[in-house]
N, C-alpha and C positions, 0 to 999 in steps of 0.2 A: 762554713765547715761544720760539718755533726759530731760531735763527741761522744765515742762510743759511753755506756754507763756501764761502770764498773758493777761487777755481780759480785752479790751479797750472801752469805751463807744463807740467810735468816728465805730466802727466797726458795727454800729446797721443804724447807716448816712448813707442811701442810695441816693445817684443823679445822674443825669448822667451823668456825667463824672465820677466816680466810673464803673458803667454799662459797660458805651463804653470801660475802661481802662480794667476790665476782658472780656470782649468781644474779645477784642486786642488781649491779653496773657493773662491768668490768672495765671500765674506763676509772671509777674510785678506785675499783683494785688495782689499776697497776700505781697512780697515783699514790696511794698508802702505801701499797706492799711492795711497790718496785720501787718506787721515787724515792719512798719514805717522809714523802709530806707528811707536816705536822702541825698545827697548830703550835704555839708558843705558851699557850695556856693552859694550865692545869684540865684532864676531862675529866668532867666532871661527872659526864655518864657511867665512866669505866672505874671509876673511885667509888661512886655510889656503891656500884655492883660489888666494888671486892667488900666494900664495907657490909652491903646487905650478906654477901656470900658467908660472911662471920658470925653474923648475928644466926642467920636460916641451921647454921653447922651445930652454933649452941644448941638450938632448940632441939634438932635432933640429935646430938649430944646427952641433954638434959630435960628434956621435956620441953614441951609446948607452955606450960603453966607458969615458967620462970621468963615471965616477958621483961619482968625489970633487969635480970642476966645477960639476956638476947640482948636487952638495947643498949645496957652498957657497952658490949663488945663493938655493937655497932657507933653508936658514937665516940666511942675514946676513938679507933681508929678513922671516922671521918674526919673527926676536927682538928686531926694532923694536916691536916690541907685547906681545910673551909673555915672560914670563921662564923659565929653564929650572925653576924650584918650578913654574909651572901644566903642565908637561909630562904630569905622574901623570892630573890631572884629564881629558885631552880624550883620551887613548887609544883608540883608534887611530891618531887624529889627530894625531899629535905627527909628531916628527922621524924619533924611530925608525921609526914609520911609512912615513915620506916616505924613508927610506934601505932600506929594505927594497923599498918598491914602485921605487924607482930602480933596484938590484943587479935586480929579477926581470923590467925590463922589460930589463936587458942580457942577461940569460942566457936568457930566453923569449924574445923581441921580437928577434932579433939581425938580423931578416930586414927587418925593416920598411925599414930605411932602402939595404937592396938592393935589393929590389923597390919601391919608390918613392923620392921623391925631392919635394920641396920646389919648391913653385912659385913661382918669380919672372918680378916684372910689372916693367919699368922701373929693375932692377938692385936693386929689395928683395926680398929672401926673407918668403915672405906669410906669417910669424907675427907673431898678436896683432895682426889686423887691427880695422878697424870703419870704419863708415858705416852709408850708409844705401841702401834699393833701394825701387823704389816699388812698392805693391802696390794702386794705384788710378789714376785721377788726381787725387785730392786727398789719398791718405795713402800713409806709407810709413811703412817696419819698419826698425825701429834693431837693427843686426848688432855683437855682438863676434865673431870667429871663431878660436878658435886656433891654426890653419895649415892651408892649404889644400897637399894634397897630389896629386903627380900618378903614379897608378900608370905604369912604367914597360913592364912587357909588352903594354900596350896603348893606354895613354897617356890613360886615364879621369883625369879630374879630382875630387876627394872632399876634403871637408872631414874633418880629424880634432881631438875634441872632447879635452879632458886634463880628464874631469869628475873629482871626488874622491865619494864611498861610505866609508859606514859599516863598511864591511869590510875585513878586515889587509889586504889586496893593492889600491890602492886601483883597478885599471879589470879587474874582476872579468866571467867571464860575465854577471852575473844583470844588471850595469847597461850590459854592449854590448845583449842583448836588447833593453832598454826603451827604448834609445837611439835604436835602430833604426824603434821605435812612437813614437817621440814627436813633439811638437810643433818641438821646437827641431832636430833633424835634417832635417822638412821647411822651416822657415824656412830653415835652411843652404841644404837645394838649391835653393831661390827663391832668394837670392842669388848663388850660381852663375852661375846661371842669366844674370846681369846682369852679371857681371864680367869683362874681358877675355880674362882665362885660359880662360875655357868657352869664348866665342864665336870663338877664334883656332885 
């Protein structure tokens, strides 16, 4: 006998990463996002990420130059999870990792926050945003976005992503490329697209 599966609200949540992960496989996806298979164990990928996502936020917050700030942020909140023994095991991904790509986006990256500049809506600076925009009239697409930026020589409005990669530097050529192709970069500009910062 088959047991119907009970439907789950969280199944109506569409974003992209959802997208990109059936894109992927869509036999993962129904496994994670219908099943709700999980692992038992802390992930450690998607902990990193919100850790890195804090540290990236200071920086442009505060500058690129307060790397010792950034890392604070970033590891007070990883070592709520990790202790420094699992450090050996996730390499790259560790701290060191996460203080090396800090120091290289000061000494490479020094420009960014010259030529652009952080866009604020209604007196918040737009990091670590989310909602939603609709992409029908019966469905809409669930957005986190990590800071919407406004070039300043011409005043283009662009969404910039703080992904983390498998590689020592963690926002390397090979993942701006795929970035650029993917899924989750055009959901960013459909949200844009809807937010008052674009239309003003």
């Amino acid at each position: 006998m088959t047991l119907p599966i009970t439907e789950h609200p969280t199944w109506h949540i569409r974003d992209s990463s959802k997208l990109d992960d059936y894109l992927s496989c869509p036999r993962q996806y129904f496994f994670s996002h219908v099943l709700g298979w999980k692992l038992d164990l802390p992930a450690h990928d998607l902990w990193f990420g919100t850790c890195w996502h804090e540290a990236r936020e200071y920086q442009l917050l505060n500058g690129y130059e307060d790397v010792a700030g950034a890392y604070e942020k970033f590891i007070n909140r990883y070592r709520e999870v990790f202790d420094p023994e699992t450090d050996a095991i996730y390499t790259p991904k560790d701290p060191l990792g996460a203080v090396e790509a800090l120091v290289k986006f000061k000494e490479e990256r020094s420009l960014d926050l010259v030529e652009n500049e952080v866009v604020e809506i209604d007196g918040k600076k737009m990091t670590e945003i989310s909602g939603t925009v609709p992409v029908s009239d019966t469905q809409v697409l669930y957005y986190r976005m990590d800071s919407i930026m406004r070039r300043k020589e011409d005043g283009m409005i662009f969404s910039w992503d703080h992904k983390t990669t498998n590689g020592r530097y963690i926002n390397g050529p090979q993942w701006a490329e795929a970035f650029h192709l993917g899924i989750q970069n055009g959901t960013y500009t459909h949200c844009l697209y809807w937010l008052p910062c674009y239309v003003t």
